[in-house]
C-alpha positions, 0 to 999 in steps of 0.5 A, spaced: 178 691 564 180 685 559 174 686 554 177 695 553 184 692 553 181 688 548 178 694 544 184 698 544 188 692 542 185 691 536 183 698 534 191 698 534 192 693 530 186 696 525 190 702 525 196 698 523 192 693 518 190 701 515 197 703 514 200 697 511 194 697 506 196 705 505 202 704 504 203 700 498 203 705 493 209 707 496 213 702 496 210 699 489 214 705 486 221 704 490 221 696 489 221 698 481 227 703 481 232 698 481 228 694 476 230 693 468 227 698 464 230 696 457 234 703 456 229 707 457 232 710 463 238 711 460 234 715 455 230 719 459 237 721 464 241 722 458 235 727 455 229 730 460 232 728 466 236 734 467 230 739 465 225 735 469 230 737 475 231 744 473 224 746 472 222 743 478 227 746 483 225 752 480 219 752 480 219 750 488 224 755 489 219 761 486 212 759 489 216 758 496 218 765 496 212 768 492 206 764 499 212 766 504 211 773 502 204 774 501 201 769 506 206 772 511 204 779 510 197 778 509 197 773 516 200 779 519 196 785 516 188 782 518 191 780 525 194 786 528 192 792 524 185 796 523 184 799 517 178 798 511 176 792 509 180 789 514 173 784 515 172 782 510 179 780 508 180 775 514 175 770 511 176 772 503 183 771 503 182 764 503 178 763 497 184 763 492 184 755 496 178 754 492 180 755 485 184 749 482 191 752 479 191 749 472 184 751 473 188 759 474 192 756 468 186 756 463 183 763 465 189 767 465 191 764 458 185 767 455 185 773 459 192 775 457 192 772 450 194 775 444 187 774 442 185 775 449 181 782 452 186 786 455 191 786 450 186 788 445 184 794 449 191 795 449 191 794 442 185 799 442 188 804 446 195 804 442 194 803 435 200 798 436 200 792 432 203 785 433 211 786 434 209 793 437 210 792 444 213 786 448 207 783 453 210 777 458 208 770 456 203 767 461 205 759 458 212 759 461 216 757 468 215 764 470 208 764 469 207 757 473 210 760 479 206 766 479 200 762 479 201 756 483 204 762 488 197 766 488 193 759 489 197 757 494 199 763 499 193 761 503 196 755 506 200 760 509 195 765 510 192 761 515 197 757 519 201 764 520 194 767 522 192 762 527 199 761 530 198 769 531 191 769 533 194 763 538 200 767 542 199 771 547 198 778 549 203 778 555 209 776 549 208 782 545 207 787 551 213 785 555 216 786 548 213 793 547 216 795 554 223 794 552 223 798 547 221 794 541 217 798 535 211 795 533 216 791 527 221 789 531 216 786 536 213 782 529 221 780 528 223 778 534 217 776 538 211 773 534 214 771 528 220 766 532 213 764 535 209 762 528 216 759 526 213 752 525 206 754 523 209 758 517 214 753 515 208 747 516 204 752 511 210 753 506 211 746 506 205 744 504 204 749 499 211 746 496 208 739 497 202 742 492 207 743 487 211 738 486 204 734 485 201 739 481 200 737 473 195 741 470 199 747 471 206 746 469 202 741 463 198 746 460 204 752 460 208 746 457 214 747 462 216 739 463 217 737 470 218 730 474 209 730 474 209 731 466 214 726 465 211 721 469 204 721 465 208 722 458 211 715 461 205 712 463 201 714 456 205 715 451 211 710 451 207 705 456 212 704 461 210 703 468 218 701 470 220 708 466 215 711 470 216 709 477 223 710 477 221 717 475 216 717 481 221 715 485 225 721 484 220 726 484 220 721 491 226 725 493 224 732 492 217 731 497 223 727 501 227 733 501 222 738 503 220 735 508 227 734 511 228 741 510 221 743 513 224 738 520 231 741 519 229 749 520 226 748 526 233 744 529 232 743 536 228 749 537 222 750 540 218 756 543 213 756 547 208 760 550 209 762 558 202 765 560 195 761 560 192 769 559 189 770 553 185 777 552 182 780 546 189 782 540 190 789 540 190 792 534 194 797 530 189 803 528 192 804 520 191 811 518 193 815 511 197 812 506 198 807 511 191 805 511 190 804 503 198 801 503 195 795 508 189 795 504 191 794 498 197 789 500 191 785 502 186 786 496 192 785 490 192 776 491 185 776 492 183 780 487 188 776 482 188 770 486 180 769 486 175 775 484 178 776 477 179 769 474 172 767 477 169 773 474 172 771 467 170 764 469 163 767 469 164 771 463 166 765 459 160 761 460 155 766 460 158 767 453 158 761 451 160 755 456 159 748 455 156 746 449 156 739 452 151 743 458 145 738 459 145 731 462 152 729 460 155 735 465 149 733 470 153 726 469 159 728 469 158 733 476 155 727 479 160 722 478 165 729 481 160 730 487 160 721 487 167 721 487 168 726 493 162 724 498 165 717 498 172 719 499 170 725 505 165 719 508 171 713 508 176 719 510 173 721 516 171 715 518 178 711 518 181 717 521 176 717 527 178 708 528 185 711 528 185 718 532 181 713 537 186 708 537 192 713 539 186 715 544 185 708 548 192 706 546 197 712 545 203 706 544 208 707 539 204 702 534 198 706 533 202 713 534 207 710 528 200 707 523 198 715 524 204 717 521 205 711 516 198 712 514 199 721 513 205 720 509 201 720 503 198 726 502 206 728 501 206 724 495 204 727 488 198 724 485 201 721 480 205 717 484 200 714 488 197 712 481 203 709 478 205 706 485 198 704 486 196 701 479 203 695 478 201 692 484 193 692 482 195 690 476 199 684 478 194 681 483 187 682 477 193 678 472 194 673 477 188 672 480 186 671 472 191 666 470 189 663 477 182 662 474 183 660 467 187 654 469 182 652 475 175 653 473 177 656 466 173 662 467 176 670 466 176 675 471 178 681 468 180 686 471 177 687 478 180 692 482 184 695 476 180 701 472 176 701 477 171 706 482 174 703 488 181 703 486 181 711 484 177 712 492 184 708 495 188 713 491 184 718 494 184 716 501 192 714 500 193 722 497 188 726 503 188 721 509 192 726 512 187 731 511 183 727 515 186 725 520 190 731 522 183 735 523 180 729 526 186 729 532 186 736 534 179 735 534 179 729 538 185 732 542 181 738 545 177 733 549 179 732 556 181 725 558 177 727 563 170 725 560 172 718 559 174 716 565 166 719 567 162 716 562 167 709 565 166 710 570 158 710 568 158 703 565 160 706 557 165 702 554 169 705 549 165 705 543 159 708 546 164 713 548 165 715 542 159 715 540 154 718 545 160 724 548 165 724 543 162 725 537 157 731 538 163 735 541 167 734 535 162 734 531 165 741 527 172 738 527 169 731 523 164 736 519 171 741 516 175 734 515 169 731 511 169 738 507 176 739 506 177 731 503 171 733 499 174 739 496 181 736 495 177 730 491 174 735 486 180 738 484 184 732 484 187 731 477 193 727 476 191 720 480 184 722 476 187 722 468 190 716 470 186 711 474 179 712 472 175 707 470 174 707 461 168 713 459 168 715 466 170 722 468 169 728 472 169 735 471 176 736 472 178 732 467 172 734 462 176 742 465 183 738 463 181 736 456 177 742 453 183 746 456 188 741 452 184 742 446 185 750 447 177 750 447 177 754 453 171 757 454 168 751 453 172 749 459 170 755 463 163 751 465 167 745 470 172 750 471 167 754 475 163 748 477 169 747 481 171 753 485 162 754 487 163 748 490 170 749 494 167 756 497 163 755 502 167 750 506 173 755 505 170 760 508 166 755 514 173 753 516 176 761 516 171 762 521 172 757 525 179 759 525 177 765 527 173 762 533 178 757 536 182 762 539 182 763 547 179 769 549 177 771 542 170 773 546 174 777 551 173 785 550 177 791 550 
């Protein structure tokens, strides 16, 4: 017995020395915040500061409120009701997920621009010359919470719909019983039920939010992401720029205070372990085309279109750096995203099977720790993560210089490898999460056999648990790999010189205003988050028990 407790001990503290190391862009950033700044603090509180606050409460305010209404709706619609089309929307409305939302930004520009097709057919169609009409601009606060609301409406799409997929059908016909009509039963039975799923899904796409840069940087709205690299680059203050990331700290903080608040001290859960096929509602008439058509406006305006002008643009005309300098770039994009989804989903396997062997309050509090950075935008990562990798490469240079007389340089700033620790700080969580609810399903049963057969624990893991989560390592290695694509922030700032992916390369013909040059990366981008979106809507559609019952 002493050699497993050993393992689990040691795994234990691997998941503890995986925290700590995880953590220390975060807490580079709030050890600045009472640091000197020279003035620039004070300049930036008594000018921008106001607006970055402003904008940002605003922008969150309207996206959680535009992907609570149509995830919810749509969540509810594809689960309960019939109607045509109904099954091709369960896995299509997923696919606004793949389309990065600056990536949206730079579509939708060129599409509603005054050059741009639809107000030159409106022009073609009227007569009407350039102060004739009024069209709404695209580039403002308003057009930001439009477009990061129709990219991220599927993080509540399918937290809700698994959550309804999940409940019982005991529930809703003890409800219909009583006299609950098919609404009121929504209201008072299946959405106090998907409660936590619908708040966790608001919440992340919030998160996504505060963290987006290209967007809010394209449309010209500041906000605390955009003062952060103006900081950075432009005035070249990192102490300015982590004081402004400590209060975008606040904001994430906020939110997740908000997400635990909503629950308070309620909890709901299901009384019955019978699960059989969900009834559906047959839809008819207008009925029918009113679901059908609440389902098919976000996919349409979220995905199909901006990927048909996408293809358009680079059918017309695309890159003129097409050739090997794109191949290069989509390899260091494809590089960058293996070996991050590879490192992820093994450091969540050693830290889910820590918990597994040895649930204390040690590994469970590393879990946590090491999953907190997938709340903080990607600018902070980078900010918090480049001061701590800059004072050590300088030290260790001076250290050198005085000892040996010999230059080191820089040998983690600027770097490959610390560009990958900002990823795994950013989407750890993403891993970790899939890996333990995968790890979760498996009885605790299996391993006291294979124990009992003579396997220790690593042989366990590999030979018993491994193939039977096997699907659950497979989607947490696509989903890190998928976020590591469209990564832009932590990317712009913390890449190696002369090295870029295609999001930058995406970013910076956008930000010259060549976007059809920019449509190229743009849909590389998306073709490469399709096909693990629609593994991951279909497994979810699998997982439900009883899902193979019939009527």
């Amino acid at each position: 017995m002493g050699k497993p407790y050993r393992i689990n001990s040691s795994l234990s503290w691997i998941s503890l020395l995986i925290a700590a190391l995880f953590s220390i862009p975060i807490v580079s950033v709030l050890a600045n915040v009472f640091v000197p700044s020279g003035g620039a603090w004070r300049h930036l509180a008594e000018t921008v500061l106001p607006g970055y606050i402003a904008n940002t409460f605003l922008l969150v305010l309207g996206v959680g409120c535009g992907v609570l209404m149509l995830g919810l709706s749509t969540a509810w619609l594809v689960t309960m009701c019939r109607f045509p089309g109904r099954r091709i929307f369960e896995w299509a409305l997923i696919l606004p997920l793949a389309v990065p939302a600056y990536v949206m930004a730079y579509t939708y520009t060129d599409f509603l621009q005054y050059t741009g097709p639809l107000q030159a057919l409106l022009r073609d169609l009227t007569g009407w010359g350039l102060h004739d009409y009024w069209f709404p601009n695209i580039r403002s606060l308003g057009g930001a919470i439009v477009l990061l609301s129709l990219v991220l409406y599927p993080y509540v799409y399918l937290l809700a719909r698994a959550a309804f997929l999940e409940q019982s059908v005991c529930a809703l016909e003890v409800s219909r019983a009583l006299g609950c009509g098919p609404w009121s039963s929504f209201y008072r039975v299946a959405l106090p039920l998907a409660r936590p799923a619908i708040v966790g899904g608001v919440a992340l796409a919030l998160m996504e939010t505060i963290a987006d840069f290209g967007t809010v940087s394209f449309f010209g709205v500041p906000t605390f992401t955009t003062g952060i690299v103006r900081a950075w680059f432009s005035m070249g203050d990192r102490v300015a720029a982590a004081q402004l990331s400590s209060a975008l700290l606040c904001f994430v903080l906020v939110v997740v205070v908000l997400e635990r608040s909503s629950r308070g001290r309620a909890r709901y859960y299901h009384t019955s372990g019978k699960y059989q096929y969900l009834p559906s509602a047959k839809l008819r008439g207008w009925r029918a085309g009113a679901a059908s058509l609440v389902c098919a406006l976000p996919l349409f305006l979220g995905f199909l279109l901006p990927a048909a002008i996408l293809l358009g643009m680079t059918i017309e005309a695309g890159d003129s750096q097409f050739g090997p300098r794109f191949l290069r770039l989509a390899g260091n994009s494809f590089t960058l995203s293996a070996v991050t989804a590879v490192a992820a989903v093994l450091l969540a396997a050693v830290m889910a099977y820590a918990v597994r062997l040895s649930p204390g309050p040690l590994a469970l509090a590393a879990n946590r720790v090491a999953a907190m950075g997938y709340a903080v935008p990607g600018t902070v990562i980078a900010v918090g993560a480049l001061i701590p990798f800059a004072l050590f490469d300088n030290a260790l240079d001076a250290w050198m210089r005085a000892s040996f007389g010999i230059s080191t340089g820089l040998l983690l700033t600027g770097t490959i490898a610390a560009l990958v620790f900002a990823y795994l700080v950013r989407f750890l969580a993403v891993s970790l999460n899939t890996v333990e609810s995968g790890l979760g399903k498996i009885k605790p049963t299996m391993d006291d056999a294979a124990r009992s057969l003579g396997r220790g624990p690593g042989a366990t893991q590999a030979r018993i648990h491994a193939p039977l989560m096997w699907s659950s390592l497979l989607t947490a290695g696509l989903l890190v790999f998928v976020d590591v694509m469209k990564e832009l922030p932590a990317t712009l700032i913390m890449r190696p010189f002369n090295f870029d992916t295609l999001a930058v390369q995406a970013y910076n013909l956008a930000s010259d205003e060549r976007l059809t040059e920019a449509s190229t990366a743009s849909l590389a981008i998306v073709a490469v988050g399709i096909l693990p979106l629609i593994i991951l809507s279909r497994a979810i559609a699998r997982a439900r028990p009883g899902s193979r019952a019939k009527h």
